[in-house]
N, C-alpha and C positions, 0 to 999 in steps of 0.2 A: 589683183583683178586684171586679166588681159580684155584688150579691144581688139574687138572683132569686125566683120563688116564696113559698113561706111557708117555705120553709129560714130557720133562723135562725143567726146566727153570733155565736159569743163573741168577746167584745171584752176587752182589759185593763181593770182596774178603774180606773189612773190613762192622765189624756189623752195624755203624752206618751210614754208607752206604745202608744197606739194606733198603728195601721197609717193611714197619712194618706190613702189611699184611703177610709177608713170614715166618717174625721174629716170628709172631704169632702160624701161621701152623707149622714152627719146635719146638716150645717149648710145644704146645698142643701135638704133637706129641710123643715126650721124656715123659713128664707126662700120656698121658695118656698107656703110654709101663709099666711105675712105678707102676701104680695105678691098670693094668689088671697081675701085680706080684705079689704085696704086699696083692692085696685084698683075696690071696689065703693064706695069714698069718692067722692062728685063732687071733681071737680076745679075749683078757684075762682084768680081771679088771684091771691087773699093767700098762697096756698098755694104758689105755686112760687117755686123755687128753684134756683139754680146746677146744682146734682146732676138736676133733669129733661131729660129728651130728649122729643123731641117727638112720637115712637113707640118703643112698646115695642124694644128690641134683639133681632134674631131669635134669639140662643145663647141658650140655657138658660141657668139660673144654675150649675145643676151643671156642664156644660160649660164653662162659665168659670171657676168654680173651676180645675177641673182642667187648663185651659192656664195660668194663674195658679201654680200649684203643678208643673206642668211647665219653668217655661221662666224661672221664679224661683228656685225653692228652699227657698219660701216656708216659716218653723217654723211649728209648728202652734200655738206660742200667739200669735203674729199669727193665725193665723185665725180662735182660738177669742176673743179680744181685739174683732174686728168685731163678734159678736154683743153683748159689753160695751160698745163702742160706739155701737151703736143703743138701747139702752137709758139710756145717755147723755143722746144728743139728744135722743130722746122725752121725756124726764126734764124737759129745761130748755125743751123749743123745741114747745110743744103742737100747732102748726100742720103740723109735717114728719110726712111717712108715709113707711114703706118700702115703694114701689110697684113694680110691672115698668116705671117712667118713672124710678125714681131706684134701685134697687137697685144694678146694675152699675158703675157710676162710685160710689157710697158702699162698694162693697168694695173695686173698688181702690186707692181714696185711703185707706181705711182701713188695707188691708194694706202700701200706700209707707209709711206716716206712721208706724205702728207698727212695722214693720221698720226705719226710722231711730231710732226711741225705744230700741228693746229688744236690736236684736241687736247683733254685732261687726258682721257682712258682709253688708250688702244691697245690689239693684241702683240703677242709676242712674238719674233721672226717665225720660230717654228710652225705658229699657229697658221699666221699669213703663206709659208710656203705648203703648207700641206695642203687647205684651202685653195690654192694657187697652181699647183701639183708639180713642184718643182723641188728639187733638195734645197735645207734652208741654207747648204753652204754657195750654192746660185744664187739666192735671193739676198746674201747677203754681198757677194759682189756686183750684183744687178743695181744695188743700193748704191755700192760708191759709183757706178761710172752712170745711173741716173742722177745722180747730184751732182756732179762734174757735166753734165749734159745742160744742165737747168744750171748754171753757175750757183747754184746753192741757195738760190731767189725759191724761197719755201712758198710765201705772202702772196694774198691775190685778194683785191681785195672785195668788199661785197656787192659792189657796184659794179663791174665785172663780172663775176659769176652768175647777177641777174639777167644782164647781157645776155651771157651764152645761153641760161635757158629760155628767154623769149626767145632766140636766134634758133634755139631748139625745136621749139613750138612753132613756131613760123614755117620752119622748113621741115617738117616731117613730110616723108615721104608717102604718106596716105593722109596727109591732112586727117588724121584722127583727133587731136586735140586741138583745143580753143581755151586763151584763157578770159575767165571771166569777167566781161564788160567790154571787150578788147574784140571780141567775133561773136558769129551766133550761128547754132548748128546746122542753117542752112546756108552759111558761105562760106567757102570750101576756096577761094580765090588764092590763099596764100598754102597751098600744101608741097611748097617745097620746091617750083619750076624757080624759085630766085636762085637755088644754087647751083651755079654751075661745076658740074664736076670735072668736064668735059675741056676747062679755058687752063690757060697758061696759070703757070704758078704766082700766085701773090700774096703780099701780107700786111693786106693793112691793122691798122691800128685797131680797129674796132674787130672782136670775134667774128670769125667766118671758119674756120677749118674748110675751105678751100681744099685743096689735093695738100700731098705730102710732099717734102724733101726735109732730112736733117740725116745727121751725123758722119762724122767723118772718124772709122772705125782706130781704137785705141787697139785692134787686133790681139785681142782674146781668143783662145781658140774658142767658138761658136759651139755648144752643146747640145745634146741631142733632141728630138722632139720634147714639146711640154705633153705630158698626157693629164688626165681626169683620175685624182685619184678614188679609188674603187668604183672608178668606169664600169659601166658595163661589159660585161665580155664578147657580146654579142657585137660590140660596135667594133666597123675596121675603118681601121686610122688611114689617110690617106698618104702616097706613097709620094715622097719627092720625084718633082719631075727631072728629065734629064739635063735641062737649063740651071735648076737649083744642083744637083749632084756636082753639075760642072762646076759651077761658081765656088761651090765650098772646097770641089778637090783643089782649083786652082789656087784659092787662100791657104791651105794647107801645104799644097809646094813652095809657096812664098815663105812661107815660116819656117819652113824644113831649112829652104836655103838660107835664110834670114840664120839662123840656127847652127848649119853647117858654116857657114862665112865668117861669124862670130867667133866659134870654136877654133875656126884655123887664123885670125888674129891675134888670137892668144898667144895658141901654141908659139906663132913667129917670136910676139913681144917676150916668151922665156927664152928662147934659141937667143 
């Protein structure tokens, strides 16, 4: 069911209560607030990382959710788990942002990795990368340097994940939802001006997903765009701009040389 207009709609007070259509639209919603902040970060060679593409992926993040949650089965505290996850990384890795170049590949390795930790019945890499539209032999290195990311801290617990989704519901960005007992469909007071997108970076202790910084690149070479598998053909992908083209050739002569410099201390070490 989407919300439309200024109708507002009550929700349960607890997350696993929710209707996973809502749980969807507030987490689309928080990412995609992160991703129209971060994407105003320049982009530098120290900065990337496994998880960029090299142009934005043309699906929405809400859309992706919800083929994610279609075509997995995906619980909802794996989903609400990814927002704890990104809070995570930024926590330890000050370099990584949640961009529209890394978002999509960091939910779905998020949602695999955590539906192996948490649940009985999840699906199988291939399934998660196709789903995801990514080769599963990316998805399956996207796995170890996300667990190396998250020092291998799977566990979150449920008192937390309630957190982020009040913090959810509080700060949507059209005040659409209200949970029940908590608001009422005529006050509209809390629709999202507490978060500032806009202030210095911080991280406190309690849920906010605040703006982004983490990771400090293990320098993989970076792979091509994520696309939509049987995307439509109609849709045109957008083009990296000349800030990202640069950023990645530059990483790429680093490596050349990195590569080149290696090879000729070998060769000495046999002479």
């Amino acid at each position: 069911m989407e919300s439309s207009g200024s109708e507002r709609v009550e929700i349960p007070g607890e997350y696993n209560e929710a209707p996973i259509e809502h749980l969807v639209q507030l987490i689309a919603d928080m990412l995609e607030r992160l991703m129209a902040h971060n994407d105003r970060i320049p982009l530098s060679p120290e900065s990337l990382t496994r998880f960029h593409s090299r142009s934005a992926p043309s699906i929405s993040v809400l859309d992706y959710l919800k083929r994610i949650v279609r075509f997995t089965n995906v619980e909802k505290s794996c989903l609400l788990i990814t927002l704890f996850n990104i809070d995570q990384v930024c926590a330890r890795m000050p370099l990584f942002t949640l961009s529209s170049l890394t978002c999509h590949r960091f939910v779905i390795t998020s949602i695999a990795v955590s539906s192996k930790g948490l649940c009985d019945a999840f699906c199988p890499n291939n399934l998660y990368a196709k789903v995801g539209g990514i080769p599963v032999t990316e998805l399956n290195v996207l796995e170890r340097e996300f667990l190396s990311m998250i020092d291998w801290r799977l566990m979150c617990t449920r008192e937390i994940l309630q957190e982020y989704y009040v913090n959810l519901v509080r700060t949507h960005s059209a005040g659409t939802f209200y949970i029940a007992g908590n608001d009422s469909p005529g006050n509209s007071s809390d629709s999202g001006d507490d978060l500032e997108m806009d202030s210095a970076p911080s991280y406190p202790s309690s849920p906010t997903l605040t703006r982004q910084p983490p990771l400090r690149p293990a320098l993989p070479e970076p792979t091509a765009v994520l696309l939509e598998p049987g995307g439509s053909s109609q849709e045109i992908p957008q083009r990296p701009t000349i800030e990202q083209n640069m950023a990645f050739a530059a990483l790429q002569q680093r490596q050349d040389y990195n590569t080149t410099s290696s090879s000729l201390d070998r060769s000495i070490r046999r002479i």
